[in-house]
mmCIF file of the N, C-alpha and C atoms, coordinates in Angstrom:
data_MODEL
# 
_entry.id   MODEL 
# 
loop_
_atom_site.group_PDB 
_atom_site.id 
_atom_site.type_symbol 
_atom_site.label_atom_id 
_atom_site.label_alt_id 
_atom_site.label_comp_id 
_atom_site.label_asym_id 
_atom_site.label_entity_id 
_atom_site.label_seq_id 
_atom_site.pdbx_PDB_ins_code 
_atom_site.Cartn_x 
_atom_site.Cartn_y 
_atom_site.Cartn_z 
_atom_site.occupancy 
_atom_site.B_iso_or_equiv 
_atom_site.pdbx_formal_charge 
_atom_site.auth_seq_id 
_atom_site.auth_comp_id 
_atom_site.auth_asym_id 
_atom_site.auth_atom_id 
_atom_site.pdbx_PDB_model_num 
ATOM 1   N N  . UNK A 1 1  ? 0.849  -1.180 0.000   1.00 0.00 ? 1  UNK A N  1 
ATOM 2   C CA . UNK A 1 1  ? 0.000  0.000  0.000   1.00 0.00 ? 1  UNK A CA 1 
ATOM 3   C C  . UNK A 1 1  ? 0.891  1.238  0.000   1.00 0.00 ? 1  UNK A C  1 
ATOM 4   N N  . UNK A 1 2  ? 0.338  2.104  -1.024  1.00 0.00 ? 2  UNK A N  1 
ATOM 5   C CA . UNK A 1 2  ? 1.492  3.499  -1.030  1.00 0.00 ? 2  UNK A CA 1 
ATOM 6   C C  . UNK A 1 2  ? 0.481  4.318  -0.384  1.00 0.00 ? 2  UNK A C  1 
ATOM 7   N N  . UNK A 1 3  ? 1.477  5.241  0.419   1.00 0.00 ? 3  UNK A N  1 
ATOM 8   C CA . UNK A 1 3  ? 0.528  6.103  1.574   1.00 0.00 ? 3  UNK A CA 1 
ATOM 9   C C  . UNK A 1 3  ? 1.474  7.532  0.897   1.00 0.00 ? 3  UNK A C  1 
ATOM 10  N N  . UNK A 1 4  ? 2.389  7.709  0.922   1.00 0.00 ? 4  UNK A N  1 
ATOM 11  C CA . UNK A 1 4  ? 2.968  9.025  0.220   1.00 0.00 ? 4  UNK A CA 1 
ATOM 12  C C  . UNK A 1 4  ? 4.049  8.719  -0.961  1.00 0.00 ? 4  UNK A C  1 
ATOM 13  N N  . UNK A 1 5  ? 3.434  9.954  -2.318  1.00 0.00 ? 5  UNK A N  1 
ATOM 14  C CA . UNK A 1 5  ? 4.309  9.635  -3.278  1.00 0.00 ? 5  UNK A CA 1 
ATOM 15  C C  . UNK A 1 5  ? 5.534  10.457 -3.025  1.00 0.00 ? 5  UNK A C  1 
ATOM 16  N N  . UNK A 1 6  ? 6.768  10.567 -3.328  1.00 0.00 ? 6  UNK A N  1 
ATOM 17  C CA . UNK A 1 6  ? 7.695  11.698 -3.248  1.00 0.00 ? 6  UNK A CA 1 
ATOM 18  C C  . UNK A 1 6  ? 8.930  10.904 -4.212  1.00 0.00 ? 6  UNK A C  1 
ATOM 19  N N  . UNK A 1 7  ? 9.070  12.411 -5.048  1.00 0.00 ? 7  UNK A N  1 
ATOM 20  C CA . UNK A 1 7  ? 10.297 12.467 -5.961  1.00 0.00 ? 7  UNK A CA 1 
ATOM 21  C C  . UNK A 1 7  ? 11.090 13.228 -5.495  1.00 0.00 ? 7  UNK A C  1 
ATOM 22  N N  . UNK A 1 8  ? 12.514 13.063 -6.162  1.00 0.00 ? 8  UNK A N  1 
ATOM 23  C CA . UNK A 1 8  ? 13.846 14.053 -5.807  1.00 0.00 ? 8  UNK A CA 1 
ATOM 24  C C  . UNK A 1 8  ? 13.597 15.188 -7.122  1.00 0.00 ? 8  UNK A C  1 
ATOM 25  N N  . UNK A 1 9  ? 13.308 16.246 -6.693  1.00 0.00 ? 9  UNK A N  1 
ATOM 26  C CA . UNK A 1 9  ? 13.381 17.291 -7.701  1.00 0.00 ? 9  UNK A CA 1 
ATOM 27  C C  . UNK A 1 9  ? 14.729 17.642 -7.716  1.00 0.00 ? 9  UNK A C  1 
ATOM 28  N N  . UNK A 1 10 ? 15.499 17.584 -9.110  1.00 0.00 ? 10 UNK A N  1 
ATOM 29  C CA . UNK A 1 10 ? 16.406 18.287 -9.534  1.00 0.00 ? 10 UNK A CA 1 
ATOM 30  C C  . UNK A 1 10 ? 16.543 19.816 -9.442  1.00 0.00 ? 10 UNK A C  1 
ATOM 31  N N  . UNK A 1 11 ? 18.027 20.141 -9.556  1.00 0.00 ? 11 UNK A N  1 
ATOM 32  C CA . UNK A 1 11 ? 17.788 21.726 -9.877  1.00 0.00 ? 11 UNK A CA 1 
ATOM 33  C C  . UNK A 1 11 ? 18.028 21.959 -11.584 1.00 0.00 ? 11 UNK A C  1 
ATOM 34  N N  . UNK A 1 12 ? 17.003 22.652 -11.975 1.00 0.00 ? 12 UNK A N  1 
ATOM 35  C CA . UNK A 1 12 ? 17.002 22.687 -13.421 1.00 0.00 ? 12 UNK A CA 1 
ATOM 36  C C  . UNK A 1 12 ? 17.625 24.165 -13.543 1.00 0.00 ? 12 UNK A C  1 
ATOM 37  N N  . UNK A 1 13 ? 17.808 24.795 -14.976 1.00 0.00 ? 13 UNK A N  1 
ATOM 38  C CA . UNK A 1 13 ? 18.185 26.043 -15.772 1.00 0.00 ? 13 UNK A CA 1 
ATOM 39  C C  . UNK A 1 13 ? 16.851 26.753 -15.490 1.00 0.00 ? 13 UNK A C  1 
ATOM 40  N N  . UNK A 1 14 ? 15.601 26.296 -15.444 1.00 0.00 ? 14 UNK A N  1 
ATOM 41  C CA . UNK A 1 14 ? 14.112 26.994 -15.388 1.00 0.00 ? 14 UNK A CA 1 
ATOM 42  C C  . UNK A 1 14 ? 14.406 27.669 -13.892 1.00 0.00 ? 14 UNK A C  1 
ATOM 43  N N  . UNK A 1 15 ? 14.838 26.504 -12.581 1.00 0.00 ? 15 UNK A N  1 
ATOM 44  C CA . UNK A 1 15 ? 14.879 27.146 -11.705 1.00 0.00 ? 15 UNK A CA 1 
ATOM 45  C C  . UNK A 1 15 ? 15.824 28.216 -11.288 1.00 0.00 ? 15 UNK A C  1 
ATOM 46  N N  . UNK A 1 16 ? 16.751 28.038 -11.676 1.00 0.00 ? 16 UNK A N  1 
ATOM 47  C CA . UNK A 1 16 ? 17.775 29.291 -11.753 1.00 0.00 ? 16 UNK A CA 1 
ATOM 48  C C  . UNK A 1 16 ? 17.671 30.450 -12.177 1.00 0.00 ? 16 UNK A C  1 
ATOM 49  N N  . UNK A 1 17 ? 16.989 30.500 -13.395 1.00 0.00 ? 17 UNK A N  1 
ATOM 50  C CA . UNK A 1 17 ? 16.682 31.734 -14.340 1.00 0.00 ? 17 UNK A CA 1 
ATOM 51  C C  . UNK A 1 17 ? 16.024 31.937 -13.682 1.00 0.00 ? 17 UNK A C  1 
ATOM 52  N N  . UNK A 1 18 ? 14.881 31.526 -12.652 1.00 0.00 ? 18 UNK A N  1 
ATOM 53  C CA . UNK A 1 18 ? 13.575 32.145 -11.902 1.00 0.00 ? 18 UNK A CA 1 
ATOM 54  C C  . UNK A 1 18 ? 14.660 32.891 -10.665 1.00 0.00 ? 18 UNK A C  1 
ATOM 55  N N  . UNK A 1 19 ? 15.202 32.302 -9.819  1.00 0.00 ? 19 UNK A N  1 
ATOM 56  C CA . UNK A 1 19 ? 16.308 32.755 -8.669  1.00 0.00 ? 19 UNK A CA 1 
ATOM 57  C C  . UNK A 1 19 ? 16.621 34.031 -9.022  1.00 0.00 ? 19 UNK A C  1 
ATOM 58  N N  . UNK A 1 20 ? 17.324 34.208 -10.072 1.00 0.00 ? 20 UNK A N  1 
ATOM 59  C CA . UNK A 1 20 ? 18.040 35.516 -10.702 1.00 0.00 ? 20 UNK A CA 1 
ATOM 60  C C  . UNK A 1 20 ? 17.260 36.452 -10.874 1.00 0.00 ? 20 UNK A C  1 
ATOM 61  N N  . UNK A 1 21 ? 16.147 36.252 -11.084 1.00 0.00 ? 21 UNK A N  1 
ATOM 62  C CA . UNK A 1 21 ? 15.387 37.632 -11.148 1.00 0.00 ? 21 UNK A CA 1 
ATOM 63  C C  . UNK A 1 21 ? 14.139 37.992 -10.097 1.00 0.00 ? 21 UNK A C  1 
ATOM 64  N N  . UNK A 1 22 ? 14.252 36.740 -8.911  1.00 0.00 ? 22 UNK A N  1 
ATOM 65  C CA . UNK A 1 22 ? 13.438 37.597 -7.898  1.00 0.00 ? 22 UNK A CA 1 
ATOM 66  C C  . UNK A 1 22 ? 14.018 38.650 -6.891  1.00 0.00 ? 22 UNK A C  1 
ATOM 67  N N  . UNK A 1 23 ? 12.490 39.387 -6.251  1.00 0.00 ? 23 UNK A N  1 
ATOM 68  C CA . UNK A 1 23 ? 12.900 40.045 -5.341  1.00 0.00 ? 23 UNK A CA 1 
ATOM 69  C C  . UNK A 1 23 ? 13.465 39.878 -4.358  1.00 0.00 ? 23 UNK A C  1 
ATOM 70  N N  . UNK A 1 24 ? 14.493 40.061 -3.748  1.00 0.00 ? 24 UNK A N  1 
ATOM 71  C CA . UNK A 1 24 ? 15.240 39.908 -2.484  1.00 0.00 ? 24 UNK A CA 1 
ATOM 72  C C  . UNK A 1 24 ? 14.277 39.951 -1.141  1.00 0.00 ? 24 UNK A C  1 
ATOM 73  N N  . UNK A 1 25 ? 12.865 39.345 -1.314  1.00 0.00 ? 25 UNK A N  1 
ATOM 74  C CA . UNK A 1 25 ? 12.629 39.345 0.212   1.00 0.00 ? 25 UNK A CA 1 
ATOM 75  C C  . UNK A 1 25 ? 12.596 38.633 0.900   1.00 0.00 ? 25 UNK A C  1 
ATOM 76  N N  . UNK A 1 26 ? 13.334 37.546 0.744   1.00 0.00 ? 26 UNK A N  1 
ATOM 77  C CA . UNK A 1 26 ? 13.896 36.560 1.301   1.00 0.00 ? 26 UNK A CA 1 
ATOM 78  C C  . UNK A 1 26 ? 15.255 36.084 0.758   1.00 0.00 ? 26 UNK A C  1 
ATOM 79  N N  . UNK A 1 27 ? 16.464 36.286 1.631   1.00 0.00 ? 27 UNK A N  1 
ATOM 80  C CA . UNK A 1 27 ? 17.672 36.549 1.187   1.00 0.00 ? 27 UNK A CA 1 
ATOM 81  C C  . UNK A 1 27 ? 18.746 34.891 1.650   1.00 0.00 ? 27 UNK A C  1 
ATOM 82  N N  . UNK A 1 28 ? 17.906 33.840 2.199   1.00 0.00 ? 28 UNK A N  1 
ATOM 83  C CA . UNK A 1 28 ? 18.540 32.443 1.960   1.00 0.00 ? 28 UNK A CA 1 
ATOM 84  C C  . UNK A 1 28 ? 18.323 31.706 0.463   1.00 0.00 ? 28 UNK A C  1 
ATOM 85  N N  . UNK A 1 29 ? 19.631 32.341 0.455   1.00 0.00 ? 29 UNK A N  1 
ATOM 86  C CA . UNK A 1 29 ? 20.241 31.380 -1.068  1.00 0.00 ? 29 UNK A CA 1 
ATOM 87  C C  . UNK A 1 29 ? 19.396 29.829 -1.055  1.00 0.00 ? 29 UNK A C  1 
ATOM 88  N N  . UNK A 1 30 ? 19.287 28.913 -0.110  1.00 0.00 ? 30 UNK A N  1 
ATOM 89  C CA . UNK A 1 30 ? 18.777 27.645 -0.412  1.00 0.00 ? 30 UNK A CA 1 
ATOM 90  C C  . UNK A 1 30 ? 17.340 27.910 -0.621  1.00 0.00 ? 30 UNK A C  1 
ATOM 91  N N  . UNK A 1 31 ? 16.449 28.835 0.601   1.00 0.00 ? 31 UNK A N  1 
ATOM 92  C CA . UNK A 1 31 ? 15.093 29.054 0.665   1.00 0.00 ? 31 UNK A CA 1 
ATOM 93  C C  . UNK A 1 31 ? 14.572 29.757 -0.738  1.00 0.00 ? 31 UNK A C  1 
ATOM 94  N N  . UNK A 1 32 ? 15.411 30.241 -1.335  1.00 0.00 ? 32 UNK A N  1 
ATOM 95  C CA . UNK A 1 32 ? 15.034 31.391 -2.332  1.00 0.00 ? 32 UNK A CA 1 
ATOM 96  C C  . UNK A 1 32 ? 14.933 30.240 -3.586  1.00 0.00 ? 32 UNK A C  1 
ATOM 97  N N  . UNK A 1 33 ? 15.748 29.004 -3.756  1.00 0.00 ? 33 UNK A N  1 
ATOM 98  C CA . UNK A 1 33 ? 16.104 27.979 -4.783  1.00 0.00 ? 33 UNK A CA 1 
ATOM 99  C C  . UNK A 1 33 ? 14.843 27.212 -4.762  1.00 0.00 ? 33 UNK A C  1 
ATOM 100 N N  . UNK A 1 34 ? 14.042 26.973 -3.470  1.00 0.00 ? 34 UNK A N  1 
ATOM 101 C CA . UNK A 1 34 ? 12.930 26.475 -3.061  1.00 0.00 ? 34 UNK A CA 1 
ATOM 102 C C  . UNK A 1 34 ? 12.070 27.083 -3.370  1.00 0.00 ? 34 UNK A C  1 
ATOM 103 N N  . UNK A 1 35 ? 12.171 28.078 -3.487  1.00 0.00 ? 35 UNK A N  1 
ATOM 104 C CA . UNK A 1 35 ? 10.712 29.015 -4.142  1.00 0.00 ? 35 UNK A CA 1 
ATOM 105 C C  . UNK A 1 35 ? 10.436 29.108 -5.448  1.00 0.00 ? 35 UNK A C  1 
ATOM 106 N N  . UNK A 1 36 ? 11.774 29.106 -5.832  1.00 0.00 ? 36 UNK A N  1 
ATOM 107 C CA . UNK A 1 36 ? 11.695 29.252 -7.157  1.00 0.00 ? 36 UNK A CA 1 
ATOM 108 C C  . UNK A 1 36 ? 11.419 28.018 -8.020  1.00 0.00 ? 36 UNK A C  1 
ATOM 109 N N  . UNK A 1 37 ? 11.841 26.525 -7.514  1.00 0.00 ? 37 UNK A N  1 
ATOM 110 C CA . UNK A 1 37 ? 11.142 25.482 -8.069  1.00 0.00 ? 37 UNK A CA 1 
ATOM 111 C C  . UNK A 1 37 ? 9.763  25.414 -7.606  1.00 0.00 ? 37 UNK A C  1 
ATOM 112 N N  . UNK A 1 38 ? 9.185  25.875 -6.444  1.00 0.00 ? 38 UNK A N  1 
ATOM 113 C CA . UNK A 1 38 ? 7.375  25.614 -6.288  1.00 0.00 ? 38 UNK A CA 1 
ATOM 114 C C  . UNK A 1 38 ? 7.236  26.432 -7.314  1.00 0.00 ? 38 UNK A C  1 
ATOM 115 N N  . UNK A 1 39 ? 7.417  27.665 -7.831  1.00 0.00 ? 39 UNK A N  1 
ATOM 116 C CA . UNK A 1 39 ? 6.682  28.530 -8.720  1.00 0.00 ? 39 UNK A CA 1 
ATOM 117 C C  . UNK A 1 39 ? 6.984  27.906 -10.020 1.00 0.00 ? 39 UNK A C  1 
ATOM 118 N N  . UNK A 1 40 ? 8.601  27.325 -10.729 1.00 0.00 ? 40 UNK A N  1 
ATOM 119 C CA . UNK A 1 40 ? 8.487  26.756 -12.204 1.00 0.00 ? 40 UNK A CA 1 
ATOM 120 C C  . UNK A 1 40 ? 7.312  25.306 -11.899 1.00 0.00 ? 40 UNK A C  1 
ATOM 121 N N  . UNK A 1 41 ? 7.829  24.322 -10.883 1.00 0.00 ? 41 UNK A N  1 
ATOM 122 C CA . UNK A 1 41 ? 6.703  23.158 -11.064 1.00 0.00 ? 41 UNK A CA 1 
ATOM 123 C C  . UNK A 1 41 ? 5.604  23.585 -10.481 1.00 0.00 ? 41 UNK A C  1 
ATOM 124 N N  . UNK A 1 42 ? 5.060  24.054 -9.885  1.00 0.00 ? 42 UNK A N  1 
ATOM 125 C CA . UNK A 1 42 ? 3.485  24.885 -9.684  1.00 0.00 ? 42 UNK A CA 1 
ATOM 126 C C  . UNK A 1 42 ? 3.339  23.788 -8.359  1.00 0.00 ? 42 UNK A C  1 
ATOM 127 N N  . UNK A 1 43 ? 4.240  23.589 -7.506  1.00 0.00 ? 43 UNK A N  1 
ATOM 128 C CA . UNK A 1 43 ? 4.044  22.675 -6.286  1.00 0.00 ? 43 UNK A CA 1 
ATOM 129 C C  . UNK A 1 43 ? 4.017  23.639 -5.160  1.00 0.00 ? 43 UNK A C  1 
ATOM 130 N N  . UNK A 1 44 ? 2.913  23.465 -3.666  1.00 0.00 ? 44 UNK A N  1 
ATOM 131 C CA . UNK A 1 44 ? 3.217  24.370 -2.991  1.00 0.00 ? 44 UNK A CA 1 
ATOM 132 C C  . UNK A 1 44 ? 4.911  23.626 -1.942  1.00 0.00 ? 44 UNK A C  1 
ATOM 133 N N  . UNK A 1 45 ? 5.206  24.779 -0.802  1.00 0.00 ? 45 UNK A N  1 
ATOM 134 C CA . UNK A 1 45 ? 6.142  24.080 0.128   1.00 0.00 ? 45 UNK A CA 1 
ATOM 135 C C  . UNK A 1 45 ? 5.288  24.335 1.225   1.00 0.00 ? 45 UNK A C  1 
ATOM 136 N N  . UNK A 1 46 ? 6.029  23.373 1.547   1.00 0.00 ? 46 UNK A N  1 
ATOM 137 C CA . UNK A 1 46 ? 5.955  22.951 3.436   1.00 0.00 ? 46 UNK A CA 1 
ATOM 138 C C  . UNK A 1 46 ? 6.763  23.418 4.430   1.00 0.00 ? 46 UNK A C  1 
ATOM 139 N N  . UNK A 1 47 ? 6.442  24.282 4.630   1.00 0.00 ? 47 UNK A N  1 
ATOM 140 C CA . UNK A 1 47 ? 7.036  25.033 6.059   1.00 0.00 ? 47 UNK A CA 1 
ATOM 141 C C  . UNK A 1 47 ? 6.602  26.092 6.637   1.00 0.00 ? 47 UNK A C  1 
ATOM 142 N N  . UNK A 1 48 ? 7.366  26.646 7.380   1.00 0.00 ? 48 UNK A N  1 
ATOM 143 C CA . UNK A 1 48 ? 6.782  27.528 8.964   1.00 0.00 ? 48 UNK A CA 1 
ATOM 144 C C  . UNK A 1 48 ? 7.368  28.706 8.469   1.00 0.00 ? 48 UNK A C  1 
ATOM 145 N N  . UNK A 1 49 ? 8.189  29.129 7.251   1.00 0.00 ? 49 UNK A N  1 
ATOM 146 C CA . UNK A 1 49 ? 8.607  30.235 7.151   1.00 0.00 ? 49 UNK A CA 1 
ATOM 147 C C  . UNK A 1 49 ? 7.909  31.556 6.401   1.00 0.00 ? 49 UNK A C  1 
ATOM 148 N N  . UNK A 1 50 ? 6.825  32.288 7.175   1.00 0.00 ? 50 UNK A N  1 
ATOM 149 C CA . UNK A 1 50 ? 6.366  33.322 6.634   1.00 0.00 ? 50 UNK A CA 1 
ATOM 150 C C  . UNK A 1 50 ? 6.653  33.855 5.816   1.00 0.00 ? 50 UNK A C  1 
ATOM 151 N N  . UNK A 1 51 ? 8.019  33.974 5.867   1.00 0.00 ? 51 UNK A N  1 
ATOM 152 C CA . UNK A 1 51 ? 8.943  35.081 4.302   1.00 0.00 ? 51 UNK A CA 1 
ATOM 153 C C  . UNK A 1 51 ? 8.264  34.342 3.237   1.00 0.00 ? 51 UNK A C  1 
ATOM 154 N N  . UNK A 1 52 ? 8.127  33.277 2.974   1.00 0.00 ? 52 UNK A N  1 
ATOM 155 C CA . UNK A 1 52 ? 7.725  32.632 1.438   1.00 0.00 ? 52 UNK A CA 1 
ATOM 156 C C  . UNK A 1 52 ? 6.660  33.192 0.777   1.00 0.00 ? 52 UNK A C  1 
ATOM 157 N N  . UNK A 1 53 ? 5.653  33.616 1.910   1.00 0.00 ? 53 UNK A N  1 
ATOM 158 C CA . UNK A 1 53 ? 4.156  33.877 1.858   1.00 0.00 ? 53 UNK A CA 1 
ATOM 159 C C  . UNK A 1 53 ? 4.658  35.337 0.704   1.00 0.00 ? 53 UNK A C  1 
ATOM 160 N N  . UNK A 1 54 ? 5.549  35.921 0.365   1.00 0.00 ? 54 UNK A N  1 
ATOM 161 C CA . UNK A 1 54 ? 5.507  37.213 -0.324  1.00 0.00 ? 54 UNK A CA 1 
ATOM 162 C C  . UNK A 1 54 ? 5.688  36.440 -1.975  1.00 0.00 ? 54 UNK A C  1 
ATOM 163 N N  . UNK A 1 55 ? 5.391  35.900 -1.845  1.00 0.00 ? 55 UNK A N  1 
ATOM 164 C CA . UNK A 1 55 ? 6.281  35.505 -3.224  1.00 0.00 ? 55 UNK A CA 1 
ATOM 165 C C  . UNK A 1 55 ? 4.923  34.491 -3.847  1.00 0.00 ? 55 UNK A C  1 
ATOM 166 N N  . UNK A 1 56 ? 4.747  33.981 -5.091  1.00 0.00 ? 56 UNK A N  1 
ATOM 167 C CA . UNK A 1 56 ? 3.432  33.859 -6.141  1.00 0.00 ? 56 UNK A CA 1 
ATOM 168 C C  . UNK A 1 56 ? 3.418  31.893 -6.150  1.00 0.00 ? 56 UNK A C  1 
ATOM 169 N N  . UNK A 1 57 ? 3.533  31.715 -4.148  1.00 0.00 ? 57 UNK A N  1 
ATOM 170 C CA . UNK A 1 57 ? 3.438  30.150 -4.135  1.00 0.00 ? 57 UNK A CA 1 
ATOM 171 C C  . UNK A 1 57 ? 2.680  30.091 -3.229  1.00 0.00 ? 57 UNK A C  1 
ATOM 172 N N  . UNK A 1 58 ? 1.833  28.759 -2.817  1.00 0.00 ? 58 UNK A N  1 
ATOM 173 C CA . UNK A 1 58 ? 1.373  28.093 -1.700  1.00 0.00 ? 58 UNK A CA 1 
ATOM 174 C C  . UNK A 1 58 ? 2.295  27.483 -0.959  1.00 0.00 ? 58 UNK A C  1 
ATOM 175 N N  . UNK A 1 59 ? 1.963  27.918 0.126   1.00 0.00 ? 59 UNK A N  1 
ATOM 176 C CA . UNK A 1 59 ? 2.590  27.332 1.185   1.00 0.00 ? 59 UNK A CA 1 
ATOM 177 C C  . UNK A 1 59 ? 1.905  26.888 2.369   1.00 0.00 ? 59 UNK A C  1 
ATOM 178 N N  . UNK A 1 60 ? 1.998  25.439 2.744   1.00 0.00 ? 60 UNK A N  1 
ATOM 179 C CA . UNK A 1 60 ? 1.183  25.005 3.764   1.00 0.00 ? 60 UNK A CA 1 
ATOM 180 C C  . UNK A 1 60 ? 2.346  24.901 5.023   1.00 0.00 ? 60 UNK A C  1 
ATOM 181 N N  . UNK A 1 61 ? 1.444  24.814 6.404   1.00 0.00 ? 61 UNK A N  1 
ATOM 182 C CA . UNK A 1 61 ? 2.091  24.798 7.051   1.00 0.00 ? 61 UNK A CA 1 
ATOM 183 C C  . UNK A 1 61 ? 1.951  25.777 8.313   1.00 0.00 ? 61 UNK A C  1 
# 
């Protein structure tokens, strides 16, 4: 019985080019790499960090 699916998302060229041109309101290099793949794959994230909430993703949590 599968109870959760989960893949390893790569870092692609889509997500990078997105990195480079956001706004700085959230200034962790890893957190900012994370945002920027929920917004190219249209996935929300999971976590407690309010800063994300500025930026054009769902975030549960």
């Amino acid at each position: 019985m599968v109870q959760n699916s989960m893949d390893l998302l790569s870092i692609e060229i889509d997500h990078v080019a997105i990195v480079a041109t956001m706004p700085l309101h959230h200034r962790d290099p890893f957190d900012r790499l994370l945002i920027a793949q929920a917004i190219v794959e249209q996935v929300p994230i999971v976590g407690m960090d309010s800063a994300f909430d500025v930026y054009s993703i769902q975030r549960l949590w």
